[in-house]
C-alpha positions as CSV (number, residue, x, y, z in Angstrom):
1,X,0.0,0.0,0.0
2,X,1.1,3.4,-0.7
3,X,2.4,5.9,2.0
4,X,0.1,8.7,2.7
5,X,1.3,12.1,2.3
6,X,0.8,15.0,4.5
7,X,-0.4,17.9,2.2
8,X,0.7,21.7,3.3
9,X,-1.0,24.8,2.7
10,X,1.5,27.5,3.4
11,X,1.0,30.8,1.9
12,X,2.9,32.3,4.6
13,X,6.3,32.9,6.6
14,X,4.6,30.4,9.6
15,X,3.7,28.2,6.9
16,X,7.6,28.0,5.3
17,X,9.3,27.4,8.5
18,X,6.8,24.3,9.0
19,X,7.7,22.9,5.5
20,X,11.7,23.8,6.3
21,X,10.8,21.2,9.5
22,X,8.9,18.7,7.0
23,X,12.0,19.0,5.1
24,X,14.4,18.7,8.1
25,X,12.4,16.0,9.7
26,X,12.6,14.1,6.5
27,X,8.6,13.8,6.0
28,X,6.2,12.7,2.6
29,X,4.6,15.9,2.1
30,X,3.7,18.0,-0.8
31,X,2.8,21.6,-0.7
32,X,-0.6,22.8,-2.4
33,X,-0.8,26.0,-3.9
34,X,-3.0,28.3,-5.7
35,X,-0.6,30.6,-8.0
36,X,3.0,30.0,-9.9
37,X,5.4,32.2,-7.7
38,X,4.3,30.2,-4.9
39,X,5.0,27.0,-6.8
40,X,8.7,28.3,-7.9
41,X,9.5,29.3,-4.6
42,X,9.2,26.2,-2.8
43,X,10.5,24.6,-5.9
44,X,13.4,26.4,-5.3
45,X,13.1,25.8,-1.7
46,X,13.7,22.2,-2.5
47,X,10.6,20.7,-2.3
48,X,10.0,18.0,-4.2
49,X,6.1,17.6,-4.3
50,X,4.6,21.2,-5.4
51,X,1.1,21.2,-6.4
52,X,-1.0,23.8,-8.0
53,X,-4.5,24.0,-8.1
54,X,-7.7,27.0,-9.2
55,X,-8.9,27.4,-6.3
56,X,-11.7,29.5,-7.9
57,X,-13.1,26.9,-10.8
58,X,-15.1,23.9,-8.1
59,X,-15.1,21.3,-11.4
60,X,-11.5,21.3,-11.4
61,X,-10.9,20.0,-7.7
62,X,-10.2,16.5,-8.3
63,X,-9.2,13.8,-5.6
64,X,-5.3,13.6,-5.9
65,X,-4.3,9.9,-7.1
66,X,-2.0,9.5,-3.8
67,X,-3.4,9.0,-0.5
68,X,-3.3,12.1,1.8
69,X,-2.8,11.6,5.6
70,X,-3.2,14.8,7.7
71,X,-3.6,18.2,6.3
72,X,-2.1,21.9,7.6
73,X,-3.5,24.8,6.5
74,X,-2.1,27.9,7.1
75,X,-3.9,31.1,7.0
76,X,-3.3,33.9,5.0
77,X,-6.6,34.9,4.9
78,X,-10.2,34.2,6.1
79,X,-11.8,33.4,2.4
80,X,-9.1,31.5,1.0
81,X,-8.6,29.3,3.8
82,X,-12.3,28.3,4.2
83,X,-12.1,27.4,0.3
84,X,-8.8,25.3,1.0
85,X,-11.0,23.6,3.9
86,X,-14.0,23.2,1.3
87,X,-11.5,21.3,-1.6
88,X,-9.0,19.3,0.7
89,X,-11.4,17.6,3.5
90,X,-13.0,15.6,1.0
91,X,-9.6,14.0,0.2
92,X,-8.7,13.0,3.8
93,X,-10.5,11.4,6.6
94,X,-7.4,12.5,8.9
95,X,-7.5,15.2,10.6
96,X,-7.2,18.9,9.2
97,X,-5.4,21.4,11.3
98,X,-5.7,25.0,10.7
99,X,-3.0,27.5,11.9
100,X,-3.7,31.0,12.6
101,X,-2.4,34.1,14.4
102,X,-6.5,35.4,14.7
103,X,-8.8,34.6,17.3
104,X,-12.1,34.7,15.4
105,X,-12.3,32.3,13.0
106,X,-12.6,29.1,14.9
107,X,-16.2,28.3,14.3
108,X,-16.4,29.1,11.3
109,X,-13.3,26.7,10.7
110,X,-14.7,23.9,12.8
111,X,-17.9,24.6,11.3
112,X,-16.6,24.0,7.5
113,X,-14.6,20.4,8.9
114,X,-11.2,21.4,10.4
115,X,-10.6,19.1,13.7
116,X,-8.2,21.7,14.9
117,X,-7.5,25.4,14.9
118,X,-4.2,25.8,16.2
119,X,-3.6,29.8,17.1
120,X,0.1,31.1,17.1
121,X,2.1,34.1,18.6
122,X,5.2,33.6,16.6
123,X,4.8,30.8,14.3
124,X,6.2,27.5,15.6
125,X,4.1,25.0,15.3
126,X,6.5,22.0,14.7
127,X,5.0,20.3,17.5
128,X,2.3,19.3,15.6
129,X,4.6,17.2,13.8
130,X,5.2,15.1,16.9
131,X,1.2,14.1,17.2
């Protein structure tokens, strides 16, 4: 059977330094983005597993052909992160965790099918690697 890979959403600085631990840690992952300077950057970065997707046009979110184990989205903002939560929990009956510096958004997050919303002061959250 095929390893399940944890899939990244990290449009932000919290978001890099959790890949750079990914990397570090020597983790399957792939990163999931939604535009091409995004994509070269963490090409660049080294990752091996860069995915882009339109995160506006619904009838081109399509199940990935790899299993995908937990999922770690980080916010950037409100909108795009629920939309993230609307195309990846489909693909995962692991958890979803959802990373954010803001206070307000939980429900609506829990609401939409994240099982955690992780709040951060400055960004290290590579203890969630550890669960």
């Amino acid at each position: 059977m095929e390893e399940a890979i944890i899939l990244v959403i990290a449009p932000n600085e919290d978001g890099r330094k959790f890949v750079d631990q990914l990397m570090y840690r020597k983790k399957s992952f792939a990163v999931l983005t939604n535009n091409r300077a995004e994509e070269n950057m963490y090409l660049k970065m080294g990752v091996k597993h860069v995915v882009r997707i339109d995160t506006f046009m619904t009838k081109k979110w399509i199940v990935p052909q790899i299993a995908v184990d937990k999922i770690y989205i980080f916010e950037s903002s409100l909108n795009l992160s629920c939309r993230y939560l609307q195309i990846c929990r489909p693909w995962t009956s692991q958890e979803i965790y959802i990373v954010t510096r803001f206070w307000s958004p939980r429900g609506i997050y829990r609401g939409m099918g994240a099982d955690h919303v992780v709040y951060t002061r400055n960004g290290d959250v590579g203890f969630l690697l550890e669960r």
